[in-house]
Short mmCIF file of the C-alpha atoms (twelve columns), coordinates in Angstrom:
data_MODEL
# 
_entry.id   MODEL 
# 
loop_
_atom_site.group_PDB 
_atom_site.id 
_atom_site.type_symbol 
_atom_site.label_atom_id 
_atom_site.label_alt_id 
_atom_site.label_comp_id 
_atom_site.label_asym_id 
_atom_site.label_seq_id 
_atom_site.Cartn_x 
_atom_site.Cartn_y 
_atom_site.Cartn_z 
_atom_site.pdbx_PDB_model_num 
ATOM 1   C CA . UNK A 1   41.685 -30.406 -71.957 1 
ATOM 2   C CA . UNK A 2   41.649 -29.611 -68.174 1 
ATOM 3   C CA . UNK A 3   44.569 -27.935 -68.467 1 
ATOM 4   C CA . UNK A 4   43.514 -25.654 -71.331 1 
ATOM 5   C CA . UNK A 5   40.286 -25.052 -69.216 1 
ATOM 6   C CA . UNK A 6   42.533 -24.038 -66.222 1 
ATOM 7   C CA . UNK A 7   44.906 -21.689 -68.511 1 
ATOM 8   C CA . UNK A 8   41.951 -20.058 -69.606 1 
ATOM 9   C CA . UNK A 9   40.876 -19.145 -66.308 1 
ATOM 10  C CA . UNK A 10  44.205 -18.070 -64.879 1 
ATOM 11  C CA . UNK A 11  43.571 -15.317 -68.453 1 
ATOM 12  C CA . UNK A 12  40.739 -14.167 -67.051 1 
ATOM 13  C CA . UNK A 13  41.568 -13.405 -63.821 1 
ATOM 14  C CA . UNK A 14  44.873 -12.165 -65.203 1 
ATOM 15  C CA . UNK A 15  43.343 -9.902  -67.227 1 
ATOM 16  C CA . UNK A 16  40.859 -8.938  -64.442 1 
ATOM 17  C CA . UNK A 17  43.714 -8.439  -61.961 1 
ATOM 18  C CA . UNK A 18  45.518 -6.093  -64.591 1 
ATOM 19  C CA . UNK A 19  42.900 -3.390  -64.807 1 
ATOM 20  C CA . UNK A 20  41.990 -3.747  -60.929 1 
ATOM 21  C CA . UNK A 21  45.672 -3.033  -60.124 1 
ATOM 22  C CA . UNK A 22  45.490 0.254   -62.512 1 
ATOM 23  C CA . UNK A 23  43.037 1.378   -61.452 1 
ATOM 24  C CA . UNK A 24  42.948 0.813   -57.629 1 
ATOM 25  C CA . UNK A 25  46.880 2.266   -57.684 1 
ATOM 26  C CA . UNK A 26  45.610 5.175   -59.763 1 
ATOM 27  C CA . UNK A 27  42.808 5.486   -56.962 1 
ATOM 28  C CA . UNK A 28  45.024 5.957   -54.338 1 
ATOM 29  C CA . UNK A 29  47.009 8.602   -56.355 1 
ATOM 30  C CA . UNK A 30  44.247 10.565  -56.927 1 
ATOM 31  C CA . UNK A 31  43.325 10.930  -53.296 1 
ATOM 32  C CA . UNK A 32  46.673 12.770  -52.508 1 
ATOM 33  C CA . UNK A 33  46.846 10.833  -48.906 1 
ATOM 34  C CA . UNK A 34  49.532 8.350   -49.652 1 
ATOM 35  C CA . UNK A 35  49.256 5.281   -52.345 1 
ATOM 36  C CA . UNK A 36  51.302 1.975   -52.257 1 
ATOM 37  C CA . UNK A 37  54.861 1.956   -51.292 1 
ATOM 38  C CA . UNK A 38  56.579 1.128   -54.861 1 
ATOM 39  C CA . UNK A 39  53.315 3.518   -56.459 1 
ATOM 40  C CA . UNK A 40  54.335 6.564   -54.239 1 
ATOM 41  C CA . UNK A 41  57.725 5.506   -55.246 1 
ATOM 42  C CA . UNK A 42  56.698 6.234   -59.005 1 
ATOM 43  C CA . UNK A 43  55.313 9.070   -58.084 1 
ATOM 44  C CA . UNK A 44  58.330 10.710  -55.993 1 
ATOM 45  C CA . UNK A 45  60.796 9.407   -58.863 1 
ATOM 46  C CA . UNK A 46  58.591 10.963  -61.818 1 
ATOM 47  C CA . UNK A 47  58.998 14.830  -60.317 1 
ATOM 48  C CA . UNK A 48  62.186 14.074  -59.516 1 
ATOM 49  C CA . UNK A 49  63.624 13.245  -63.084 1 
ATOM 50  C CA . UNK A 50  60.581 15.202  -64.918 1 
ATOM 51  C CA . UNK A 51  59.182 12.588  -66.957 1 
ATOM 52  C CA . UNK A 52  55.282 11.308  -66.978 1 
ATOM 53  C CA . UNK A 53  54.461 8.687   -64.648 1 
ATOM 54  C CA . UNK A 54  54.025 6.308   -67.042 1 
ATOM 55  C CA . UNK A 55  57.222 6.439   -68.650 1 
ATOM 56  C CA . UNK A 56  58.538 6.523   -65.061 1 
ATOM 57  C CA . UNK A 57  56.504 3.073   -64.213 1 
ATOM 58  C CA . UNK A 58  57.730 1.458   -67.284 1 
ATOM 59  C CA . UNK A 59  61.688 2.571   -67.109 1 
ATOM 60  C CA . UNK A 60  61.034 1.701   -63.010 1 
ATOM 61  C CA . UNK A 61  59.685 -1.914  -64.013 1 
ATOM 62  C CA . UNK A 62  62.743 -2.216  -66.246 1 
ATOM 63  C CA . UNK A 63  65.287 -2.312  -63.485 1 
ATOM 64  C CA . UNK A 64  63.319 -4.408  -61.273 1 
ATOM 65  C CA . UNK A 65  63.251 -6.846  -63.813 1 
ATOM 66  C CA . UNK A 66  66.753 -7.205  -63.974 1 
ATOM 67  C CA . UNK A 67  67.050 -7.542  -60.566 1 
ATOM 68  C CA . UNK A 68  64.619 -10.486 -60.183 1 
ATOM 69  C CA . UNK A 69  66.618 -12.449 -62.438 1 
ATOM 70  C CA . UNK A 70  69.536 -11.779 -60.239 1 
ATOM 71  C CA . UNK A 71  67.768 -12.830 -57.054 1 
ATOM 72  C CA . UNK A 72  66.231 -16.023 -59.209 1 
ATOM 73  C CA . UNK A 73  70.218 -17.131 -59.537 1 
ATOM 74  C CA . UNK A 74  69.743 -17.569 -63.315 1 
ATOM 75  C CA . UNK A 75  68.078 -16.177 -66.358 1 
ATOM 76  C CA . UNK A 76  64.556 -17.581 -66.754 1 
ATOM 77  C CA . UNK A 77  63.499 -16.227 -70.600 1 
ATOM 78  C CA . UNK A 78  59.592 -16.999 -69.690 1 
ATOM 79  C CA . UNK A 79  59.789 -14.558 -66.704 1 
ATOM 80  C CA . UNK A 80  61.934 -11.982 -67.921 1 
ATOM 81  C CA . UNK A 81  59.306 -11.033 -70.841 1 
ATOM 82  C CA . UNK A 82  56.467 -12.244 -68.562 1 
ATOM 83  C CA . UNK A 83  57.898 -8.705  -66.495 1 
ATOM 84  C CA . UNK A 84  57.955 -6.793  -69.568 1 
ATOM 85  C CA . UNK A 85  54.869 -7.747  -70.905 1 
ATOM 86  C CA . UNK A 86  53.636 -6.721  -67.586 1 
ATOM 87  C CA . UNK A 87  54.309 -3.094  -67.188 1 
ATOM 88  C CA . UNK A 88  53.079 -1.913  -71.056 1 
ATOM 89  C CA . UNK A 89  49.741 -1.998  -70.275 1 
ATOM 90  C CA . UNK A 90  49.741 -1.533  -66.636 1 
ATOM 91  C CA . UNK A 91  51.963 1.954   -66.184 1 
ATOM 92  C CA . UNK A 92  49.986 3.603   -68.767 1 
ATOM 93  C CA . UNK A 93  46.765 2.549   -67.852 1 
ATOM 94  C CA . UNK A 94  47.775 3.872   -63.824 1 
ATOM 95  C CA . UNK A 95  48.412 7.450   -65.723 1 
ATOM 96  C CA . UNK A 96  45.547 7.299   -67.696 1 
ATOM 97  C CA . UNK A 97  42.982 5.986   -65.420 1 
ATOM 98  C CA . UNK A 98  44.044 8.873   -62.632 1 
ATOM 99  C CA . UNK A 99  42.947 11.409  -65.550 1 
ATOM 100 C CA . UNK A 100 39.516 9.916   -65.249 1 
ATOM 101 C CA . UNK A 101 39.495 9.605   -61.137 1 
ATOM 102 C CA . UNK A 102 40.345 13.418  -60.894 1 
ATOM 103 C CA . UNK A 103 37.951 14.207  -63.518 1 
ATOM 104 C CA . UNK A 104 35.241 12.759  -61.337 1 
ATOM 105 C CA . UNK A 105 36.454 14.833  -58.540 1 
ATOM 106 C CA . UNK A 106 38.470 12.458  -56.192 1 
ATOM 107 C CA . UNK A 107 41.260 15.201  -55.373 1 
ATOM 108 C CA . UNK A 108 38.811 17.893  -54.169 1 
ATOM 109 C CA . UNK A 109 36.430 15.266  -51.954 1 
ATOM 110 C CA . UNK A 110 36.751 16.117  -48.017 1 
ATOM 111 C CA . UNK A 111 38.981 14.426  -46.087 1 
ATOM 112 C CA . UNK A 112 36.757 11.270  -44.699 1 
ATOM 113 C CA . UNK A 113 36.005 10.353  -48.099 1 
ATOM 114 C CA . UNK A 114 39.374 10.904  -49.340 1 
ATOM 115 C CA . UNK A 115 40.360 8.246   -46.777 1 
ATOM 116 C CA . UNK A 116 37.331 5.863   -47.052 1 
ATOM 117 C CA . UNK A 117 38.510 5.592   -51.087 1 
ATOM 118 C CA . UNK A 118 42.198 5.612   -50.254 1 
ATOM 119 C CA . UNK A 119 41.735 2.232   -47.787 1 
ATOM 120 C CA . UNK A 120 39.237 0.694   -50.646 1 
ATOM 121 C CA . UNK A 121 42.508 1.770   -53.412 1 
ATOM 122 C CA . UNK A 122 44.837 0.023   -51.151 1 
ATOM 123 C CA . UNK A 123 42.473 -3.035  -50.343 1 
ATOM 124 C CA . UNK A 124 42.025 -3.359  -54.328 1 
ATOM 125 C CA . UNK A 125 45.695 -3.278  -54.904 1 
ATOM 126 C CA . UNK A 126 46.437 -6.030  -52.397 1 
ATOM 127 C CA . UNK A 127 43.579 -8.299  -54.217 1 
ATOM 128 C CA . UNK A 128 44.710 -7.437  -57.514 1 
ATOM 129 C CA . UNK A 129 48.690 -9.151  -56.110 1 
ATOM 130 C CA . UNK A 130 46.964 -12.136 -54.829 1 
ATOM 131 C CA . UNK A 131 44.850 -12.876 -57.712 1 
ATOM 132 C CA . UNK A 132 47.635 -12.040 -60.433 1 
ATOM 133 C CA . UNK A 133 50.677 -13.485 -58.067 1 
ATOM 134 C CA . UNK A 134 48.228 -16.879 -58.145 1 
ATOM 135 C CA . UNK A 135 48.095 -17.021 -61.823 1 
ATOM 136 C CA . UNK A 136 51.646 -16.708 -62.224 1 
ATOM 137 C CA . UNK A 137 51.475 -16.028 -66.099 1 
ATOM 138 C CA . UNK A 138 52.486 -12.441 -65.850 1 
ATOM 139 C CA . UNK A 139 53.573 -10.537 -63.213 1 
ATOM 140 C CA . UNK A 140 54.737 -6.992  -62.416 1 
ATOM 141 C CA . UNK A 141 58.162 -6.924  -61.913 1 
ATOM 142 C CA . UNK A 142 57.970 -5.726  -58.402 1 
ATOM 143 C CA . UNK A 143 55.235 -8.256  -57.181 1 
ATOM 144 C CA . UNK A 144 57.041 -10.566 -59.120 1 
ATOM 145 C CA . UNK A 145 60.543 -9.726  -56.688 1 
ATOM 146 C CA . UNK A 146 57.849 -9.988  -53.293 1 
ATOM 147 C CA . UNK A 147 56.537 -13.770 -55.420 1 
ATOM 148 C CA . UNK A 148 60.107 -15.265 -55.474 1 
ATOM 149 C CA . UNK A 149 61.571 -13.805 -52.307 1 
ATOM 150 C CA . UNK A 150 58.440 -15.385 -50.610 1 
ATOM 151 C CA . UNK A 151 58.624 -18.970 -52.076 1 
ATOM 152 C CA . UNK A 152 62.362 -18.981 -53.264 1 
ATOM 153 C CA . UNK A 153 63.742 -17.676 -49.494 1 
ATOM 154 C CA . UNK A 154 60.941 -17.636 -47.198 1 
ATOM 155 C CA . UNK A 155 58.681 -20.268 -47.099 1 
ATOM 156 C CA . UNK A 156 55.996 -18.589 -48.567 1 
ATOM 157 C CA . UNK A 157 55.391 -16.385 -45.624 1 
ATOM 158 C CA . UNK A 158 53.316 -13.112 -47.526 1 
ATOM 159 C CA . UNK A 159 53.904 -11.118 -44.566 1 
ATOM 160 C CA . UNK A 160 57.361 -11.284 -44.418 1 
ATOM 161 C CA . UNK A 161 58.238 -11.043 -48.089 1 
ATOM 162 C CA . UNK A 162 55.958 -7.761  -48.224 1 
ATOM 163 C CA . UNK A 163 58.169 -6.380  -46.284 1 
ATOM 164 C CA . UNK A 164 61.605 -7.569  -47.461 1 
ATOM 165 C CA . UNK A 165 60.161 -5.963  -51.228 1 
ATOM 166 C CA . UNK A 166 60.146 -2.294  -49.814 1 
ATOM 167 C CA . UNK A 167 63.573 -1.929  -49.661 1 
ATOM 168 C CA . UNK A 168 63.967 -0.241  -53.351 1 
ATOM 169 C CA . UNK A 169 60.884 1.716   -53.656 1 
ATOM 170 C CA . UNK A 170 62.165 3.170   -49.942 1 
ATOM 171 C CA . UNK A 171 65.368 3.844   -51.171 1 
ATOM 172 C CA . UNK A 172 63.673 5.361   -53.863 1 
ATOM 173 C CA . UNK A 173 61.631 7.897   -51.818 1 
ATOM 174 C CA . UNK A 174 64.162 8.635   -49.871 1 
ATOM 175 C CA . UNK A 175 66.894 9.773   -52.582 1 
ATOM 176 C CA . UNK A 176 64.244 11.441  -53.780 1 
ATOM 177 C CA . UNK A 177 63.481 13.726  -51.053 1 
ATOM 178 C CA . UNK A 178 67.162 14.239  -50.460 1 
ATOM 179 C CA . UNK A 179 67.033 15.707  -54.140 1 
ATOM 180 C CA . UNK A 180 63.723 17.691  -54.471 1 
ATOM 181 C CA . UNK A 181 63.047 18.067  -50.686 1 
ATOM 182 C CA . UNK A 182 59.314 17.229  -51.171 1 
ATOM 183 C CA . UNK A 183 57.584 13.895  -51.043 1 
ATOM 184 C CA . UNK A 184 54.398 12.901  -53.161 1 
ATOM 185 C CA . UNK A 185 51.727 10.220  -53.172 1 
ATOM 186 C CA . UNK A 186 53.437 9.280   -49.332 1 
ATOM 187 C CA . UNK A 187 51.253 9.473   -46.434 1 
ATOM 188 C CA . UNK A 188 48.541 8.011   -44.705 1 
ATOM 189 C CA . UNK A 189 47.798 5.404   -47.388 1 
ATOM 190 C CA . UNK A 190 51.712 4.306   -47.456 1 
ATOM 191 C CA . UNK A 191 51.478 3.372   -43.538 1 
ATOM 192 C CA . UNK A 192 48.605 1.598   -44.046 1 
ATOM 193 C CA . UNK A 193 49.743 -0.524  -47.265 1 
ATOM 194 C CA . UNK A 194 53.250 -0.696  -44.880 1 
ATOM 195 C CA . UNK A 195 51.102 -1.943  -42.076 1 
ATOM 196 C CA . UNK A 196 48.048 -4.417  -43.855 1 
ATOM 197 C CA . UNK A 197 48.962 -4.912  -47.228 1 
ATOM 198 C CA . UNK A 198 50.478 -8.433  -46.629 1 
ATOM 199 C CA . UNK A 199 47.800 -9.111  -44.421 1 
ATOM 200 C CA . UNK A 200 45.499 -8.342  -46.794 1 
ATOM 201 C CA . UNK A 201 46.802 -10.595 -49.149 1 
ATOM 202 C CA . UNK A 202 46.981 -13.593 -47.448 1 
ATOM 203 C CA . UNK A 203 43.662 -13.453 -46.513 1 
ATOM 204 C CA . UNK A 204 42.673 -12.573 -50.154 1 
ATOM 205 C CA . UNK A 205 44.800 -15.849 -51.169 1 
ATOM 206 C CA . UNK A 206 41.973 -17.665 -49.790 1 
ATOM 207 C CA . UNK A 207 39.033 -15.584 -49.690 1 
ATOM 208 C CA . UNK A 208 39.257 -13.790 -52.690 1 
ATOM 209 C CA . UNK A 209 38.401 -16.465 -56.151 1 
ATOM 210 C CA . UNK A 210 38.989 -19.593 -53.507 1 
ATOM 211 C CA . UNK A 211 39.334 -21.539 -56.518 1 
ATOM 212 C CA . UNK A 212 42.156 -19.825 -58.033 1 
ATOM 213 C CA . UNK A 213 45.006 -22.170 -56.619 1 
ATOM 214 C CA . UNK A 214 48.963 -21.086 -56.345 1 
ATOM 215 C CA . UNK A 215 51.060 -21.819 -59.239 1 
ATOM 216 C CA . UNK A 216 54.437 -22.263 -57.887 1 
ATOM 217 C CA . UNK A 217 57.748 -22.338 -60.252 1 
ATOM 218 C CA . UNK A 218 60.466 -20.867 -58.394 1 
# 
């Protein structure tokens, strides 16, 4: 029974974290000062190959996933579709829920709000990791690659891992501005997810839904 109870609430959060993520990473889109290093990624790759974001998100989160079960050193079923499941709902919902932000006007806001919303977007994206990442039901398959470099190689240093993450969506942006010569979605907001967002989440693993607990497997 307890553990029923618990899987319940690791659902609800899930599902919280889900539409959170969405729609903080759609937030910092829709500012046009930089989002998220793997969302400005998205963005970069999408005008590059000329296909929606969302499709772009979903064929992105396709890759990834195969690469996590490399780094995992076998294939692991539950997590493979756990990745899948993952990016249906979340990279349409970050296309559809920037519709709504830029109908409400975000793009054409002056400058200090632009960055006021674009720190609250990246804040909200770092929660939404910590809160899904300690479920560990489903996962994005990128936060899912930062979840078992961190416990699987490092300890479960946050920080660190963060880091170690960025090295496709980087390559990503770059090859992309070697083959359009323009960058999107990369700016102020990247540096600052570059600089906090690990931060962020460690302190949101204990501040943020205290009572939500790690759930280890790698």
């Amino acid at each position: 029974m307890a553990k029923m109870k618990d899987f319940g609430q690791r659902m609800r959060f899930l599902g919280f974290s889900i539409v959170l993520n969405s729609g903080a990473n759609a937030l910092t889109i829709s500012t046009n000062l930089g989002s998220a290093v793997w969302t400005g990624s998205s963005v970069n790759l999408a005008n590059w190959i000329h296909v929606p974001l969302g499709t772009t998100l979903f064929g992105y989160g396709i890759v990834i996933t195969v690469l996590n079960q490399f780094f995992l050193g076998h294939f692991d079923r539950r997590r493979f579709v756990s990745n899948l499941l993952y990016i249906v709902p979340f990279s349409y919902l970050v296309e559809w829920i920037g519709y709504f932000w830029n109908w409400l006007g975000v793009p054409q806001l002056g400058l200090p709000a632009r960055i006021g919303i674009d720190i609250i977007g990246l804040t909200g994206v770092a929660f939404a990791v910590s809160i899904y990442q300690r479920c560990n039901i489903i996962m994005p398959p990128n936060d899912d690659l930062c979840y078992i470099i961190r416990f699987r190689f490092l300890h479960g240093s946050a920080v660190v891992a963060q880091w170690a993450s960025y090295l496709p969506p980087v390559l990503i942006i770059i090859l992309s501005f070697w083959a359009t010569g323009q960058l999107h979605a990369i700016g102020f907001g990247t540096i600052w997810a570059l600089a906090t967002q690990g931060i962020v989440m460690a302190w949101a693993d204990t501040h943020v839904f205290a009572r939500l607990k790690q759930h280890i497997d790698v």
